[in-house]
N, C-alpha and C positions, 0 to 999 in steps of 0.2 A: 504494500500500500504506500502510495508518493502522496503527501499532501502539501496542497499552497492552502494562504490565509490572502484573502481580499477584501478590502475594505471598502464601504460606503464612499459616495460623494453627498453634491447636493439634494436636496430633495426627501432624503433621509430622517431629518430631525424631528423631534417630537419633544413638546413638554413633558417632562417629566424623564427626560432619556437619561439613562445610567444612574440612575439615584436609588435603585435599590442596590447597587453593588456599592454604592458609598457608604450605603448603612449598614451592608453586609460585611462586607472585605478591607480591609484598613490599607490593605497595597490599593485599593480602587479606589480609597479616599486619598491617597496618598497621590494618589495621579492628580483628581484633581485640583488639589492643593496648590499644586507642583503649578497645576498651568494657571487658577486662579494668580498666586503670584508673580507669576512671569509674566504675566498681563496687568499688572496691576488694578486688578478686575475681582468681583466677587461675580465671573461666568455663570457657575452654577448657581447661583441666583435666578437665572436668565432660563437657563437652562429646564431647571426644575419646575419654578413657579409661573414662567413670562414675566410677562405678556408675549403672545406669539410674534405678536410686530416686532419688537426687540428682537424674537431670535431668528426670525427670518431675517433680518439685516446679514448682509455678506458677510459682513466684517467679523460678527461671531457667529454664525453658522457656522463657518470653517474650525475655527479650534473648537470648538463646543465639538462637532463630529469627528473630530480626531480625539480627543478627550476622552470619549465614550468609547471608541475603538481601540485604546491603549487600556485603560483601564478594563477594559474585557480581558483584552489580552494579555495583561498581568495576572487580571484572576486564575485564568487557564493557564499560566505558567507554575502560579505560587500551589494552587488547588487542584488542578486536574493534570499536574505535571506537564504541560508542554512542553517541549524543549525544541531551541531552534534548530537543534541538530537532529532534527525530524522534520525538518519543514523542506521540502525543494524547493518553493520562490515564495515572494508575496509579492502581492499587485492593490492597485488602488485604484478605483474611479476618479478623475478628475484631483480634487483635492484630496479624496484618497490614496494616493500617490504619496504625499506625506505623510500618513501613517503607516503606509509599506515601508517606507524610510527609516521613519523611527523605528518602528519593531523592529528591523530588520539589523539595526543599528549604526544606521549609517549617519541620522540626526539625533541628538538627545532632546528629552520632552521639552523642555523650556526652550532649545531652538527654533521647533518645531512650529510651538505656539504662536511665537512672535513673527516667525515669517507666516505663517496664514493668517494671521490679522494685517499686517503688511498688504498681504495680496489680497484678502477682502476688501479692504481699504482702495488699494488701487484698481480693483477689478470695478469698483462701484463708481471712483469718480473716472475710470475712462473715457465715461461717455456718459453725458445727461439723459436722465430720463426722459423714458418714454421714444427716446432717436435709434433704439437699438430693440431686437428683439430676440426669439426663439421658438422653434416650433417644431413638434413630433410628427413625422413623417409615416403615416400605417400602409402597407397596402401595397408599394413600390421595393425593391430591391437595391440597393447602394450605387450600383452601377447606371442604372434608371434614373436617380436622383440626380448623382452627377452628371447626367447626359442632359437634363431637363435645366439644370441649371448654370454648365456652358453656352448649351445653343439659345437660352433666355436675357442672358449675362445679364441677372439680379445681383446685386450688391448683398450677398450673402454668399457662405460656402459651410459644406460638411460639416458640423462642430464634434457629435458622437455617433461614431456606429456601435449601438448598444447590445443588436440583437437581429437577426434578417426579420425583417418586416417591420424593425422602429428604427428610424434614423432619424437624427435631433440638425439642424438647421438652425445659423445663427447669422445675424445683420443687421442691416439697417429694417428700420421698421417698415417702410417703402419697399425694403427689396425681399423682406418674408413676406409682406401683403401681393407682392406680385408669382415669388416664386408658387407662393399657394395654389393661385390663380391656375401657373401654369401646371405644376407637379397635380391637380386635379383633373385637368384635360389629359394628363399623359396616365391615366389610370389609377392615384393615390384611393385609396379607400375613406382616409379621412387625415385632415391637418389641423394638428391640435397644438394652438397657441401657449407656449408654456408661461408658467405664472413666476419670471424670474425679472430683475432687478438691471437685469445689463445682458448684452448678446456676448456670452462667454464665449470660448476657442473660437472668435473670428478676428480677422485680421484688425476689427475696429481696438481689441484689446491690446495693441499695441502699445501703447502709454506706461499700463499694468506692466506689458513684457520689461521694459525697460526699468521701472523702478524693483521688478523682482531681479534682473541682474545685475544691481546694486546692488539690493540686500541677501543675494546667494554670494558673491562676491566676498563679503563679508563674512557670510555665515561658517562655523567649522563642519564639513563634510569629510566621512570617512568611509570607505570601503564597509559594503553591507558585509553582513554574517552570513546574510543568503543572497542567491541571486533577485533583483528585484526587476520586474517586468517594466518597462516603460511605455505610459500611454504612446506615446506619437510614435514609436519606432514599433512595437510587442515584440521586442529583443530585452533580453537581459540587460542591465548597465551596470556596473562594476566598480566604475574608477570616482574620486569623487568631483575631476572635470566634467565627465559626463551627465553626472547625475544634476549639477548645477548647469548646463547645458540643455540639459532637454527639459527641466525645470521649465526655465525657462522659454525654451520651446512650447513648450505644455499650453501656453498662457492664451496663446494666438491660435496652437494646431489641434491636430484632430486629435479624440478621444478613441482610439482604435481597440475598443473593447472586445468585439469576435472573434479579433485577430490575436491579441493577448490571451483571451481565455483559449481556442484554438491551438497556443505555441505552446502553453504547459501542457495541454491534454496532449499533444505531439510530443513531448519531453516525458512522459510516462507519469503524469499527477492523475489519481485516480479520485482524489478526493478533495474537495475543497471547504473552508470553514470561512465562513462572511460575517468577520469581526466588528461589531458595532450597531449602531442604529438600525432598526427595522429589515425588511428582508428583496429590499429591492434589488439587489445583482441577485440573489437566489431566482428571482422571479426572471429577469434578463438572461441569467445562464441556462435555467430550462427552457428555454427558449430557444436558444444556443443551441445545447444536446439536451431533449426530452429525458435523456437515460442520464444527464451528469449525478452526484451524487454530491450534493452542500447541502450544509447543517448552517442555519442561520443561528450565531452565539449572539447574544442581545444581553442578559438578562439574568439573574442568579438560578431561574429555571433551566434557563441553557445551559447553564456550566456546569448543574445537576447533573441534568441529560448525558451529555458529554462526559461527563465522570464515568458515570454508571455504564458506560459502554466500551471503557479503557480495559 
């Protein structure tokens, strides 16, 4: 048996996320402790009680879901014995990507922290509201996608391929209201506007890209413990140029998720464990492969679970 650990992106958060493993587990309070002060923030605040407005903001969305996915992940180390010398890779959605980092140990927690408020920060003022958008793609095939929207040339491009028959779309808001328009006449099933804050992985996040190669610049990166998948390539990354490289990369390019989950299953991972908030890549990867085998860890019930079958 090969297992990776995949981590949440957006869209994951929920009040009240990981607050029973803080009252449970003193490593899971300890996590977020850890990121509370590194943010000079009482997060969990935010986190547990809201108001939901507060945590849909970019800015803490992102450590608040890395939070939850470390602190899972320590429970499962310190309680159901994981060891990363059982893991073949970890991968992350989007800003999950940095929590494959951390775990994997290539960021420590309080780095971590600060650069996803960092880039919440800059993902939110790259572009004013309302000028930018996103929209889920049902019905069409990737290649379809892209074909509909060279020969349209809408001011939008690719942002996630999540899963065949959902691909996420990002731009100006003109140019998702037109690609709609068109990817409807070329056969779409349905184009669903998502409820997000800024057109993430497009070229308009450029501003974003540049202040996060500043702050990776800075930041200490170190060679993972495991191999870690990288959204925009679904190759491994190793070194810790790279990892601050495609980082960055990350910010503007594609979320190439079928292709990342596809290259572990190709690498012999038979099993995968979806560290963090709610179960939304569990839901994208059977999608993926009907037959994969993930156990979504959320929860002191999951880590139960999880035990009892060690």
């Amino acid at each position: 048996m090969s297992t990776a650990l995949v981590f949440p992106g957006q869209g994951s958060q929920a009040i009240g996320m990981g607050k029973d493993l803080a009252d449970q587990f003193p490593v899971a309070k300890a996590v977020f402790d850890e990121v509370n002060d590194a943010l000079s923030q009482k997060l969990t605040d935010i986190m547990w009680a809201g108001p939901e407005s507060d945590l849909t903001m970019t800015a803490n969305t992102q450590p608040a879901l890395m939070a939850h996915s470390i602190a899972a992940f320590r429970v499962l180390q310190s309680e159901a014995g994981l060891s990363l010398d059982a893991v073949a890779y970890t991968a992350g959605h989007s800003l999950g990507e940095y929590s494959a980092l951390c775990a994997a140990g290539a960021i420590d927690l309080q780095t971590t922290a600060k650069l996803l408020r960092t880039r919440g920060n800059a993902m939110q003022a790259a572009v004013p509201a309302g000028e930018g958008g996103m929209a889920a793609i049902l019905g069409l095939s990737l290649e379809q996608i892209e074909d509909v929207l060279t020969n349209s040339q809408v001011d939008c491009q690719v942002a996630n391929d999540n899963s065949p028959g959902q691909v996420v779309i990002s731009g100006t808001a003109a140019g998702i209201e037109q690609a709609a328009q068109s990817l409807k006449e070329a056969g779409a099933k349905r184009v669903v506007p998502l409820p997000v804050s800024a057109p993430f992985h497009s070229r308009l996040m450029q501003p974003a890209a540049d202040k996060m190669a500043e702050a990776l610049s800075q930041a200490e990166v170190k060679a993972p413990q495991v191999p870690v998948v990288a959204n925009v390539t679904a190759q491994t990354v190793k070194t810790p140029d790279d990892i601050k490289r495609l980082l960055v990369e990350q910010v503007t390019g594609r979320v190439r998720w079928v292709d990342s989950v596809s290259f572990m299953q190709n690498n012999g991972v038979t099993d995968f464990l979806e560290i963090g908030t709610g179960k939304v890549l569990s839901g994208l990867m059977k999608k993926i492969d009907r037959e994969v085998t993930i156990t979504a860890i959320n929860g002191s019930d999951d880590i139960a679970g999880y035990k009892s079958h060690q």
